[in-house]
ZAMARGU-4260 file (C-alpha; in steps of 0.2 Angstrom, whole numbers, plus 5000, padded with zeros to 4 digits):
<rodrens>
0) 5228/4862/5066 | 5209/4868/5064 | 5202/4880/5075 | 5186/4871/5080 | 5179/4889/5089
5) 5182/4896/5071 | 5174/4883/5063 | 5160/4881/5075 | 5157/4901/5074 | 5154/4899/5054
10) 5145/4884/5054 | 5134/4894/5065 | 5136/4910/5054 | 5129/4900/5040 | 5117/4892/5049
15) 5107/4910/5054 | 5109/4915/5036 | 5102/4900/5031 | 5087/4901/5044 | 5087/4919/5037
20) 5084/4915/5020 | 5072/4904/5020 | 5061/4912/5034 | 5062/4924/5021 | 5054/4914/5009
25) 5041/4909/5019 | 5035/4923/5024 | 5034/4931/5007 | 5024/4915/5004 | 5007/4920/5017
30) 5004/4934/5002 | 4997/4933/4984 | 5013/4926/4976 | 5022/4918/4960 | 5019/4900/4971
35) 5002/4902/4977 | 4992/4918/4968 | 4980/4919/4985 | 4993/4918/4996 | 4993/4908/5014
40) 4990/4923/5027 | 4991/4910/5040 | 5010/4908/5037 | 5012/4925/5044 | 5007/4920/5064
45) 5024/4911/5063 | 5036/4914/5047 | 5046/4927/5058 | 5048/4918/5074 | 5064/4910/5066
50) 5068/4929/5063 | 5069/4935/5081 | 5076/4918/5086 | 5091/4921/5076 | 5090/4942/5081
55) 5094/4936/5100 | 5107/4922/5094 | 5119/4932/5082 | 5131/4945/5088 | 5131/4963/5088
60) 5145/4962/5071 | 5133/4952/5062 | 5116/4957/5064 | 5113/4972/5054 | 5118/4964/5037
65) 5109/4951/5044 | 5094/4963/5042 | 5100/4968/5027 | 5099/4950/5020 | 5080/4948/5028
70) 5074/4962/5021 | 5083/4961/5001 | 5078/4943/5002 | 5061/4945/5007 | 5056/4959/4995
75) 5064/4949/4980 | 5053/4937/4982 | 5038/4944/4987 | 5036/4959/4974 | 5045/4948/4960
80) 5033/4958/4949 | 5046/4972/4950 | 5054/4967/4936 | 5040/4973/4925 | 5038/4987/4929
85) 5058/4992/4927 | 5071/4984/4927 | 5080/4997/4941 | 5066/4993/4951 | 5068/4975/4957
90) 5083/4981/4962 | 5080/4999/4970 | 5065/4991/4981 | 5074/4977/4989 | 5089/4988/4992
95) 5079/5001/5002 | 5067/4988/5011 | 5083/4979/5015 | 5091/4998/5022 | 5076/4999/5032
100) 5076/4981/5038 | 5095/4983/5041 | 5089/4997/5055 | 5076/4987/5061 | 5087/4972/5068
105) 5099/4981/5075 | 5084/4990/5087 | 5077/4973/5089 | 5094/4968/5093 | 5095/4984/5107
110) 5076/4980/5114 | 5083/4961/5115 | 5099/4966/5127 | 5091/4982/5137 | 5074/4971/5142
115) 5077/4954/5150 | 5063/4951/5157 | 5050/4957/5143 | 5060/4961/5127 | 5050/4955/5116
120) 5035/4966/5121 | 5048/4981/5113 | 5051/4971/5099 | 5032/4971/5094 | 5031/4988/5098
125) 5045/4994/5087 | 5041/4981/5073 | 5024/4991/5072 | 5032/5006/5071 | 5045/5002/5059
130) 5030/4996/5048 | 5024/5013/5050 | 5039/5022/5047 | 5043/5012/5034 | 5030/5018/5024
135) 5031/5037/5032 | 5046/5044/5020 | 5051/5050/5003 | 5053/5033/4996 | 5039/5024/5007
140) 5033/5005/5000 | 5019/5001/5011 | 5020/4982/5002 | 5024/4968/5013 | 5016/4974/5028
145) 5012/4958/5039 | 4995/4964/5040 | 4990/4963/5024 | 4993/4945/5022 | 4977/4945/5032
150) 4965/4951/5019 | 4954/4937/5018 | 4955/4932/5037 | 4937/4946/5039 | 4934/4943/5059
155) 4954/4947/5063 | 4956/4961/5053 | 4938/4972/5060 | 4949/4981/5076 | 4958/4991/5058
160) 4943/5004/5061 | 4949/5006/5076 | 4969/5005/5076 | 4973/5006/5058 | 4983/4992/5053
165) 4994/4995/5066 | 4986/4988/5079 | 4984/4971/5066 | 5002/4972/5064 | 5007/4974/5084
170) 4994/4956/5088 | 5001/4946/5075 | 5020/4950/5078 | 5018/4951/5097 | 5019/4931/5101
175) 5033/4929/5088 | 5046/4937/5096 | 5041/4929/5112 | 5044/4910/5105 | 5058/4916/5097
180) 5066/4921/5112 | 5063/4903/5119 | 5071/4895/5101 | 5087/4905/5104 | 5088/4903/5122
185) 5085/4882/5118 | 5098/4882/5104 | 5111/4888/5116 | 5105/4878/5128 | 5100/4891/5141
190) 5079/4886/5141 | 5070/4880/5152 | 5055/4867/5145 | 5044/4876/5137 | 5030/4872/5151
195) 5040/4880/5161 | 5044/4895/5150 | 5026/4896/5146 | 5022/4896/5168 | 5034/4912/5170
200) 5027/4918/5155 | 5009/4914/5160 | 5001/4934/5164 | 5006/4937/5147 | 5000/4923/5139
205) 4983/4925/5148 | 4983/4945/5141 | 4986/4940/5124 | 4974/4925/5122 | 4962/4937/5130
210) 4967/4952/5116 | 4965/4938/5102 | 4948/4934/5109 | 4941/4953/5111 | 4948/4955/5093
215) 4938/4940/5087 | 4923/4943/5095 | 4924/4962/5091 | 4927/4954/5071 | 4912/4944/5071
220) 4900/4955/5077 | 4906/4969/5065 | 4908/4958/5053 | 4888/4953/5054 | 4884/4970/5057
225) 4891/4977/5041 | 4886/4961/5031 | 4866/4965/5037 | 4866/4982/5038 | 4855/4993/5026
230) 4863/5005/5014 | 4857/5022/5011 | 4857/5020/4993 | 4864/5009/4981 | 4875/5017/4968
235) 4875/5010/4952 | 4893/5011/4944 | 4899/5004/4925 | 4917/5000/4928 | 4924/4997/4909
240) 4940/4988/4912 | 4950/4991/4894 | 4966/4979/4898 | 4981/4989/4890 | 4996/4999/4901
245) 4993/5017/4900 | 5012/5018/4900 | 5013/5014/4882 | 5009/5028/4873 | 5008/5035/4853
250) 4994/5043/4846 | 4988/5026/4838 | 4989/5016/4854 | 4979/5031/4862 | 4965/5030/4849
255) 4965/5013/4851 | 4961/5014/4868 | 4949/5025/4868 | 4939/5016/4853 | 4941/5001/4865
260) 4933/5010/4879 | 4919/5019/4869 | 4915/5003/4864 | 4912/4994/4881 | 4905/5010/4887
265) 4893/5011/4873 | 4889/4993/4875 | 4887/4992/4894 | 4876/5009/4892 | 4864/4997/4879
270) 4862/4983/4892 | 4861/4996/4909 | 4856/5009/4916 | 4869/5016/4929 | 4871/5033/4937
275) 4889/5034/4931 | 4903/5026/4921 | 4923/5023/4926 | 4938/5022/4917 | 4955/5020/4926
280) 4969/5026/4929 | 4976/5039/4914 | 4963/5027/4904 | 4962/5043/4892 | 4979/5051/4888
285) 4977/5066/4881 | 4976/5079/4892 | 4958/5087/4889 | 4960/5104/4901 | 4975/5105/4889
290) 4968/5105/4874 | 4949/5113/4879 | 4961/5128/4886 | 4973/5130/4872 | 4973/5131/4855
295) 4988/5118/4844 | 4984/5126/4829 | 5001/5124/4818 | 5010/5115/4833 | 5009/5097/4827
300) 4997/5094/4841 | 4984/5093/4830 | 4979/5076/4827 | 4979/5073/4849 | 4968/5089/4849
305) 4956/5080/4838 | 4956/5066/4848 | 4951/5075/4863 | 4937/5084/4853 | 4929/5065/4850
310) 4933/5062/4866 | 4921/5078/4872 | 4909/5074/4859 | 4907/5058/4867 | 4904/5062/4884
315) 4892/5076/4878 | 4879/5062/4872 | 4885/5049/4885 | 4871/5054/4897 | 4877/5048/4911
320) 4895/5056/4920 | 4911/5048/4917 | 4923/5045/4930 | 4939/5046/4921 | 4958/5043/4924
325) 4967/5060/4912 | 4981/5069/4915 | 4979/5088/4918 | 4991/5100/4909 | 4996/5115/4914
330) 5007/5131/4909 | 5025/5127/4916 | 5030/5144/4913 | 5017/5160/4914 | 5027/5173/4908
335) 5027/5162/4890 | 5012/5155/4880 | 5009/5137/4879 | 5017/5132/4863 | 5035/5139/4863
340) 5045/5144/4846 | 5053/5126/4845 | 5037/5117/4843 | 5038/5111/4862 | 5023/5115/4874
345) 5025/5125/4889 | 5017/5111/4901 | 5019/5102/4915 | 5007/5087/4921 | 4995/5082/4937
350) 4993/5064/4935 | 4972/5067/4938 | 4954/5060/4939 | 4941/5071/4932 | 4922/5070/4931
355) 4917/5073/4915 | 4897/5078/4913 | 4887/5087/4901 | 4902/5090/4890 | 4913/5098/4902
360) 4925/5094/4917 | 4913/5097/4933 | 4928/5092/4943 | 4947/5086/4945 | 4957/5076/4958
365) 4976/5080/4958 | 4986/5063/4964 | 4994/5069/4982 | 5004/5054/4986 | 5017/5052/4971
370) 5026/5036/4970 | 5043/5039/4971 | 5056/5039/4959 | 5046/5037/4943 | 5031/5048/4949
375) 5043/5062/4957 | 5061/5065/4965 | 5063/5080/4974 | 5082/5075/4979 | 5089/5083/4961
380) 5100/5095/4969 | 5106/5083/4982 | 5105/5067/4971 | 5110/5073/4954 | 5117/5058/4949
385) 5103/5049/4953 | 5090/5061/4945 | 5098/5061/4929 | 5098/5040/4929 | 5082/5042/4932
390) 5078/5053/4918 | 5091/5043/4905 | 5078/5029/4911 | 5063/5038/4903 | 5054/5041/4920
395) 5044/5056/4919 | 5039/5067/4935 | 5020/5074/4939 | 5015/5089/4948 | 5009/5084/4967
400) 4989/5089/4972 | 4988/5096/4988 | 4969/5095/4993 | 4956/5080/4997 | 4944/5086/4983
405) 4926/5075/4985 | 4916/5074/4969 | 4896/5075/4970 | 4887/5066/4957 | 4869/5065/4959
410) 4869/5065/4978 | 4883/5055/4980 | 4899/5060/4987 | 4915/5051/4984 | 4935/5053/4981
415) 4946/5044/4972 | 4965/5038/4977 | 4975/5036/4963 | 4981/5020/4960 | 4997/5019/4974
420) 4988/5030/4984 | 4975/5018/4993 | 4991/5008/5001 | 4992/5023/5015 | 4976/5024/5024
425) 4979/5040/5031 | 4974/5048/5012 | 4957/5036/5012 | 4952/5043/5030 | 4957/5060/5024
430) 4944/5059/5010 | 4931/5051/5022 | 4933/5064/5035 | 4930/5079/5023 | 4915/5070/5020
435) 4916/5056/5006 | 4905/5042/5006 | 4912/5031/4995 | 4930/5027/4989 | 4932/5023/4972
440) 4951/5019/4968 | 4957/5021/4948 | 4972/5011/4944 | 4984/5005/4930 | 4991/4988/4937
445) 4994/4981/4919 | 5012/4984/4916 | 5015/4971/4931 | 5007/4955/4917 | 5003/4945/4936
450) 4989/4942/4942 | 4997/4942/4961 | 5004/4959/4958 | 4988/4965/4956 | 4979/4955/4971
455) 4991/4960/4982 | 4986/4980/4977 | 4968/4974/4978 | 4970/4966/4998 | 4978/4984/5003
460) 4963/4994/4997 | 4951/4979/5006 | 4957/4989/5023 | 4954/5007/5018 | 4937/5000/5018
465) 4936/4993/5032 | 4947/5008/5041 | 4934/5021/5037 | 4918/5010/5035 | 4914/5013/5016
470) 4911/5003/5002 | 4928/5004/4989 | 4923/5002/4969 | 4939/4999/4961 | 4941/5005/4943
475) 4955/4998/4935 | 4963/4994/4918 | 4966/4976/4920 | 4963/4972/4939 | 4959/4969/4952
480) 4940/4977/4945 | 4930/4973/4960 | 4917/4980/4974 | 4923/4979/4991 | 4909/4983/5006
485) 4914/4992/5022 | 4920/4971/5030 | 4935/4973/5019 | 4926/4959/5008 | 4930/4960/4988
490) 4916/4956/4977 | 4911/4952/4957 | 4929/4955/4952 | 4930/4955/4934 | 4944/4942/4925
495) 4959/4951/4926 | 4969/4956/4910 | 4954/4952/4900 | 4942/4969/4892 | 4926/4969/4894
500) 4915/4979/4908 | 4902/4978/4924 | 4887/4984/4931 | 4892/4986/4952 | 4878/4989/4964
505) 4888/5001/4976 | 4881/5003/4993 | 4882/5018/5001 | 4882/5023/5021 | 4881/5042/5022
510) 4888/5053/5037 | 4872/5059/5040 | 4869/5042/5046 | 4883/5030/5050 | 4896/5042/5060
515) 4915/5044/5057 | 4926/5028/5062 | 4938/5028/5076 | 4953/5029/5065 | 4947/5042/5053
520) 4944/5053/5068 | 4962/5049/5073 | 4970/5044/5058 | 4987/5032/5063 | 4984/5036/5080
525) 4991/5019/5087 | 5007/5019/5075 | 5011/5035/5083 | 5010/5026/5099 | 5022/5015/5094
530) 5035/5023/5086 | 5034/5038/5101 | 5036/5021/5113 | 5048/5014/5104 | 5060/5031/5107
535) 5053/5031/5126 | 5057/5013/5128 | 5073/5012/5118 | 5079/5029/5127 | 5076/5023/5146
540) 5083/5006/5142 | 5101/5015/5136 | 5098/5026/5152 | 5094/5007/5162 | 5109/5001/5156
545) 5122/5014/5159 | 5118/5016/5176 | 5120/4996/5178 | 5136/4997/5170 | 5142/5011/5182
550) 5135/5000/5198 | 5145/4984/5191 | 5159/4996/5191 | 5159/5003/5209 | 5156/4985/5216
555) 5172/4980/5206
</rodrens>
């Protein structure tokens, strides 16, 4: 005889996973993707409202590796570009996105029971904060943020100088939860109609149409304000864009690289006049505070030290600075000299920027934020397994900067995040506030081969932007190349994957005039809130409930 309770349980079971899986898919579809490259940002006002519907449906055993699911779906599809750049990756990424998510539905899960009246208030609270927190740790992957499907909606996304993204992330989840409440509630047959669930709802729908009015307004006139507004100066930046993955190294692919860059330099230099030229990311390999520090003589290191000297000779009759992605080494060990007996160098790398003028380094930026597990992994004695895979894997580590450094050339002051580095706008704000005026992010995109990969890094580094009110110039090896004003709008982007370079008319709002933005003065203020009311509100909820459950048992 069949158990129809049994079967009606897994017909449901596979119902939510189904509902699960395809949300899943949908949402990964409002960002720049393998199916559409642009992305449909619009998609993300509703993709997870199945999401919280099934949260309130399924059972206590079954939601977190339903938030597992989410989460490893999700992140497969939406950074399927993971692939190229290891093949450990596309796996690692979605495993710890699906960890995190995993956490995530089960406090939604908690905010759903403790609050029955306005639950879904919480949810958007700690959604907000898990976006932040997501992003906070060792291994933090600020990718797939809701808010950043909203890169080309200008008017919505103004309020980021004020709240960051968080406050971006909290309007665009915060009716989500509420209709998916109502989804639930109606599958089981325990909702009202929705005219009516909407009338006993109705303060709140009133507050949030109001909240997505101010933020439109507040967009517009923001929006036309920076799109009118008068630079201080305009900066005139060569970006020289030499399409080939600094991973792939070999003294002939490095002289290749560099001829390919003298050449574009050398040919934008004949047909411009600009105040300074960029290269991305590592765009020159060999380390030139190395080898201008150091002699290789009889080390075998000869041929890269030459390349270096042409390298110096080069930017001695450039006559304009150049702005250059180059790794800095340094002596690992003091106490021995730089090339040891064996033949192997006594070094150890910052992944850096430099500003080469005159024929010297004026300046260097040490990258602060790492990306983890290829860039750093500071779990060997915990993790030795791990480390050593990692290792076997030919991932290398860098050194990790520890200061904000701000480059003067000319009169203008600007920083430059290293690739990874403009996902987290607390690093941009923290250039801006020790007095940047312009962000100029250097970045090797190439080893992802799609264009969406790259678009996707582009649409983060439009908010930094707009978060601190400066124009971004990004410098990249293969793109996204492209100006973006303080309205988060990108402009002239060169044809990605394709050489070649571009004259960018930067415009530049000093601090002597334009002063700090909300957010940089209080950098993530709003995601604090929310992860701080998250614990308040999670914690009195447990403490709501227990003492329920205590009265329920004294009138029994």
């Amino acid at each position: 005889m069949v158990n129809t309770n049994a079967t009606r349980s897994l017909r449901t079971l596979c119902s939510e996973v189904l509902v699960l899986t395809i949300s899943a898919f949908i949402y990964a579809m409002a960002f720049p993707g393998f199916m559409i490259p642009e992305g449909l940002g619009f998609i993300a006002f509703f993709a997870l409202i199945p999401v919280f519907a099934v949260i309130r449906h399924t059972s206590w055993k079954h939601v977190w590796w339903m938030g597992f699911l989410f989460g490893f779906v999700f992140y497969l599809f939406f950074a399927y570009w993971l692939k190229s750049f290891h093949a450990l990756a596309i796996i690692l990424i979605p495993v710890i996105k699906a960890f995190e998510m995993m956490l995530c539905f089960v406090a939604l899960k908690v905010a759903d029971s403790f609050f029955k009246r306005f639950g879904y208030i919480v949810q958007a609270v700690i959604w907000t904060a898990y976006a932040y927190l997501s992003e906070s740790w060792f291994a933090g992957f600020s990718y797939g943020n809701i808010a950043y499907a909203f890169y080309k909606y200008t008017p919505f996304v103004q309020i980021a100088d004020i709240t960051g993204l968080w406050g971006i992330v909290f309007l665009a989840l915060l009716p989500q939860p509420f209709l998916g409440r109502y989804l639930a509630d109606l599958f089981r047959s325990a909702a009202p109609c929705f005219k009516e669930y909407i009338r006993k709802n109705i303060v709140f729908v009133i507050v949030y149409a109001l909240l997505m009015i101010l933020t439109f307004v507040y967009g517009a006139v923001k929006t036309s304000e920076w799109r009118n507004k008068e630079p201080d100066r305009v900066w005139d930046v060569v970006a020289v864009q030499h399409n080939h993955d600094s991973w792939k190294g070999g003294y002939v692919t490095y002289l290749r690289n560099f001829n390919n860059l003298r050449l574009y330099t050398t040919e934008a230099l004949s047909a411009t006049e600009p105040d300074i030229v960029i290269w991305s990311e590592t765009a020159f390999v060999p380390s030139v505070a190395w080898h201008t520090s150091y002699s290789t003589e009889g080390s075998g290191y000869e041929t890269t030290a030459k390349l270096v000297d042409e390298f110096v000779s080069f930017g001695e009759n450039l006559g304009v600075p150049l702005l250059t992605g180059n790794p800095e080494g340094v002596i690992a060990d003091p106490s021995l000299p730089p090339i040891l007996e064996d033949g192997t160098t006594n070094r150890i790398d910052y992944n850096t920027v430099i500003l080469f003028d005159d024929g010297e380094i004026k300046e260097t930026y040490r990258k602060q934020h790492l990306v983890p597990f290829t860039e750093y992994f500071p779990y060997e004695k915990q993790l030795p397994w791990l480390y050593n895979l990692l290792l076997a894997n030919d991932y290398n580590w860098w050194l990790e900067g520890d200061e904000s450094v701000v480059f003067d050339s000319d009169g203008v002051k600007f920083s430059t995040p290293i690739c990874f580095e403009d996902n987290f706008g607390y690093l941009s704000a923290s250039f801006v506030a020790s007095g940047a005026d312009v962000i100029v992010n250097m970045s090797n995109d190439n080893w992802s081969k799609k264009v969406s990969a790259e678009l996707q890094h582009a649409a983060m580094g439009a908010f930094r932007s707009i978060e601190t009110r400066k124009s971004t110039i990004r410098g990249t090896n293969s793109g996204i190349t492209c100006l973006i004003t303080p309205d988060g709008t990108m402009h002239e982007a060169m044809e990605p994957f394709k050489m070649g370079w571009h004259l960018y008319h930067v415009p530049v709002y000093t601090h002597e005039s334009n002063s700090d933005t909300f957010y940089v003065r209080h950098i993530d203020l709003f995601a604090y809130i929310a992860v701080y009311a998250s614990y308040i509100l999670l914690g009195a909820g447990a403490v709501l409930k227990i003492i329920s459950l205590v009265n329920r048992k004294k009138k029994a």
